[in-house]
C-alpha positions as CSV (number, residue, x, y, z in Angstrom):
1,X,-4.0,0.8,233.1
2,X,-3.3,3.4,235.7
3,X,0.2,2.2,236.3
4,X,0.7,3.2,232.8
5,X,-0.9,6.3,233.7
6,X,1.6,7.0,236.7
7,X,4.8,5.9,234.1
8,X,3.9,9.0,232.0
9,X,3.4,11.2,234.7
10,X,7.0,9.8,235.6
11,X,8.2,10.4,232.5
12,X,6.2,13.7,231.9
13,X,8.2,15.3,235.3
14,X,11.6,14.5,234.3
15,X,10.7,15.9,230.6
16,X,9.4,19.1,232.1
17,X,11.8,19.4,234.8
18,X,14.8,19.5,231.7
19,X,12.7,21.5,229.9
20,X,12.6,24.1,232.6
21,X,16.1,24.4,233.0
22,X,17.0,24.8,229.5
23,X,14.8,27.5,228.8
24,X,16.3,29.5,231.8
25,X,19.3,28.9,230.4
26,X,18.8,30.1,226.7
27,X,19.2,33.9,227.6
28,X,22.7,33.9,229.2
29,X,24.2,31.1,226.4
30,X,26.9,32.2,223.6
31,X,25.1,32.4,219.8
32,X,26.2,29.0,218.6
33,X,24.6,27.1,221.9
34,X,21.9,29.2,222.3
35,X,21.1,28.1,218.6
36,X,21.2,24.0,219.6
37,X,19.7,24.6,222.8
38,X,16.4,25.9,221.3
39,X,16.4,23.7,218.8
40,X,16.9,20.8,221.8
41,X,13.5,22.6,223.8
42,X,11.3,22.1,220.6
43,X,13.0,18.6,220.2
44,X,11.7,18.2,224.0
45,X,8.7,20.5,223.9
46,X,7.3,17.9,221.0
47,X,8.3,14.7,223.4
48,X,6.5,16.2,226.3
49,X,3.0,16.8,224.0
50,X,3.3,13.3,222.5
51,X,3.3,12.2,226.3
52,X,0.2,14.2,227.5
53,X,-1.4,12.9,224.3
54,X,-0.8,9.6,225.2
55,X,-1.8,10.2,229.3
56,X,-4.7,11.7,227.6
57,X,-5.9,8.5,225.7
58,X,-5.1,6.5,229.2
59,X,-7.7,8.3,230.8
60,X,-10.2,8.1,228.7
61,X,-9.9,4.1,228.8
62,X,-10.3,4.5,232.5
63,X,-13.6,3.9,234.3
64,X,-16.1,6.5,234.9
65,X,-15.8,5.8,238.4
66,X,-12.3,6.4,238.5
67,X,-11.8,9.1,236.1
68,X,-11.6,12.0,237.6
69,X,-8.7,12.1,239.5
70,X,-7.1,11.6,236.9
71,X,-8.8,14.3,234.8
72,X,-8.2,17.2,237.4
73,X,-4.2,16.0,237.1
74,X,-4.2,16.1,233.6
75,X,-5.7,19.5,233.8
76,X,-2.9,20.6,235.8
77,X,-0.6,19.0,233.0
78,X,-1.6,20.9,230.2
79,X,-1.7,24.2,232.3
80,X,2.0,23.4,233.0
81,X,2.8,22.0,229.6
82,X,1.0,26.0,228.4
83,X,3.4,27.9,230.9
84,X,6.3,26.6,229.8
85,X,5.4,26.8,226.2
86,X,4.9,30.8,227.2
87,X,8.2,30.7,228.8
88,X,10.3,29.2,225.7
89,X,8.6,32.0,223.3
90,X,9.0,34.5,225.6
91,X,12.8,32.9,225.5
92,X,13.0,32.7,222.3
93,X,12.3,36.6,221.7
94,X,14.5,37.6,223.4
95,X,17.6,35.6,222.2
96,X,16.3,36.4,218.5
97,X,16.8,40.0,220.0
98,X,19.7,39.7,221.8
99,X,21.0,38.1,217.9
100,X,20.1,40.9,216.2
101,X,21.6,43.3,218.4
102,X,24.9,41.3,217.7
103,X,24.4,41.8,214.0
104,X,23.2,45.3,213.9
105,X,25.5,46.9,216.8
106,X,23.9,49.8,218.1
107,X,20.7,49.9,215.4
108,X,19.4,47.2,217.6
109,X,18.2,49.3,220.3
110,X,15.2,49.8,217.4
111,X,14.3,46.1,218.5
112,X,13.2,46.9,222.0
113,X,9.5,48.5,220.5
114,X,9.6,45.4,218.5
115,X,10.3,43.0,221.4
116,X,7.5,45.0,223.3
117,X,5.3,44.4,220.7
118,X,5.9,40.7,220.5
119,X,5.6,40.3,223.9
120,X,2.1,41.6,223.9
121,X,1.3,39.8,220.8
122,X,2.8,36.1,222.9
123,X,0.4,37.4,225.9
124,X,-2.7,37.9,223.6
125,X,-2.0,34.3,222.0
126,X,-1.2,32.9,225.2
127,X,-4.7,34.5,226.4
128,X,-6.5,33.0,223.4
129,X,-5.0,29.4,224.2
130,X,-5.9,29.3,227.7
131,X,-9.4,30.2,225.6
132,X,-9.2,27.2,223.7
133,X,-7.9,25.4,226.4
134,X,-10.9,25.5,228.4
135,X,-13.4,25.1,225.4
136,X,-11.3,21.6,225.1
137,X,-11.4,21.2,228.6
138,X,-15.7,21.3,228.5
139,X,-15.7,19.3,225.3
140,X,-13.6,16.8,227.0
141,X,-15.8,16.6,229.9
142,X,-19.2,16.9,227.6
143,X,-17.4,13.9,226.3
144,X,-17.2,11.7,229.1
145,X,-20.4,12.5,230.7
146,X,-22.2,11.2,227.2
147,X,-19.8,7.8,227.8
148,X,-21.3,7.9,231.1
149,X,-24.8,7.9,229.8
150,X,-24.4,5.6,227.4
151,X,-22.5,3.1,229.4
152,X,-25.3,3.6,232.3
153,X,-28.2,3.0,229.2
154,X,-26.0,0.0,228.4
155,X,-26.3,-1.3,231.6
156,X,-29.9,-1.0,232.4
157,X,-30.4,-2.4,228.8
158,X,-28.7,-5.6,230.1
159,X,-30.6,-5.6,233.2
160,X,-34.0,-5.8,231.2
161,X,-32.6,-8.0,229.0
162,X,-31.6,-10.3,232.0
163,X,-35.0,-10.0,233.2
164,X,-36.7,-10.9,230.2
165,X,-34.7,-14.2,229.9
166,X,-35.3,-14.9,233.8
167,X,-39.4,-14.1,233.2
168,X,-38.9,-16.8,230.1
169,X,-36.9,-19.4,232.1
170,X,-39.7,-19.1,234.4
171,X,-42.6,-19.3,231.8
172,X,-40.8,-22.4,230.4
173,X,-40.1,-24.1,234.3
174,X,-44.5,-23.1,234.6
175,X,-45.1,-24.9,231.9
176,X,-42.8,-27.9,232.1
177,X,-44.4,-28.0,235.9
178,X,-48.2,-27.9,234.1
179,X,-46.7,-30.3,231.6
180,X,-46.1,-32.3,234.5
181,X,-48.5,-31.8,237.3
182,X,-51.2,-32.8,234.1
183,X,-49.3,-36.2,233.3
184,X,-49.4,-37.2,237.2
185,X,-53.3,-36.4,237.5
186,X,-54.0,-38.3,234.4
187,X,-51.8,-41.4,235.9
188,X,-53.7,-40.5,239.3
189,X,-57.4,-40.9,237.2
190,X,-55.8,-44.7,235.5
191,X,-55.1,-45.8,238.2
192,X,-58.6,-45.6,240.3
193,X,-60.1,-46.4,237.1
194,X,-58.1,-49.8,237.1
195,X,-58.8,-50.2,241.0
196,X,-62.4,-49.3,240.4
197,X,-62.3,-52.4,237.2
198,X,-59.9,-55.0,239.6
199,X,-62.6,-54.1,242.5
200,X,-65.4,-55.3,240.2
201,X,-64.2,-58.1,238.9
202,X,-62.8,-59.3,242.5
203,X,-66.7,-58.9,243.6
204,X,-67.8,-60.4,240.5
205,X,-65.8,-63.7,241.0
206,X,-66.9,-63.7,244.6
207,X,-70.1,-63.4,243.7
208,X,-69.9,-66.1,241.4
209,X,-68.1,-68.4,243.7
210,X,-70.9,-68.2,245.9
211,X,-73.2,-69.0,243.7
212,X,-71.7,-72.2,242.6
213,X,-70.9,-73.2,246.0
214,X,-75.0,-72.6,246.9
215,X,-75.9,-74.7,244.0
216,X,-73.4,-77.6,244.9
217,X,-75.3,-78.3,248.2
């Protein structure tokens, strides 16, 4: 399962990596490639979520023993994944300013309040993501520590359940063992019986022997 892991990490880097060099390469692009190139980011941006999604889902299925290496990279992931969301919206202002400047010649300069503004708006929504991020982040790891519980209850309930079936297999092995301990006394009790009856009878016919032998002579 990890080497799964590590093929969307692969994957992830060489996403992010294109990513990255596209955006800083929006701003200084002619109107018509500027155009496709954003729309080739989102194209990516989506790709590269899908991916963390699906790292995200490998982790989970990881052991709890094991997990959280892999949880502090993921957490580096999404706060890269964030940035470079920031960066594209932050790009994308200002190539929407830079085309409106182109439409409206010189009453563009008008935009530069308006791109200040919408900076600060991106920085307050950026602010409030990192926000949600981390309330994500603790649900995430509220998560796994419950999965952690329940998997140790799970395990000590198959430990007493083992138990119990040990402390029957050894109340039926006590009982077969009385079952057979009382079978060998009985035998045991026969069979003096029986030599006590043979012992009789030998002294009875000995006894009689005698006595016929005496009255012969």
């Amino acid at each position: 399962m990890s080497s799964d892991f590590e093929g969307y990490e692969q994957d992830f880097a060489v996403l992010t990596a294109e990513i990255t060099s596209k955006i800083s390469r929006v701003p200084r692009l002619p109107p018509d490639e500027k155009k496709q190139m954003v729309a080739n980011v989102e194209k990516q941006l989506e790709e590269a979520r899908e991916l963390l999604e699906q790292m995200d889902l490998e982790v989970r299925e990881i052991p709890p023993q094991s997990r959280g290496m892999y949880s502090n990279r993921m957490r580096s992931y999404k706060q890269e994944m964030g940035k470079l969301e920031t960066d594209f919206k932050r790009s994308r202002i200002a190539y929407s300013d830079e085309v409106r400047n182109e439409l409206l010649g010189d009453a563009g300069n008008s935009s530069e309040n308006q791109r200040a503004h919408l900076l600060d708006n991106t920085e307050r929504l950026e602010r409030s993501s990192r926000s949600l991020e981390a309330g994500y982040q603790i649900a995430v790891e509220t998560e796994q520590i419950g999965q952690e519980m329940l998997e140790n209850l799970s395990h000590d309930r198959e430990k007493i359940q083992r138990a119990r079936e040990r402390l029957r297999e050894t109340d039926a092995n006590l009982g077969k063992s009385s079952r057979i301990l009382t079978g060998m006394l009985r035998r045991i009790i026969q069979n003096r019986i029986l030599l006590v009856i043979l012992g009789i009878v030998v002294v009875i016919t000995i006894l009689t022997a005698i006595t016929f032998f005496v009255r012969g002579h």
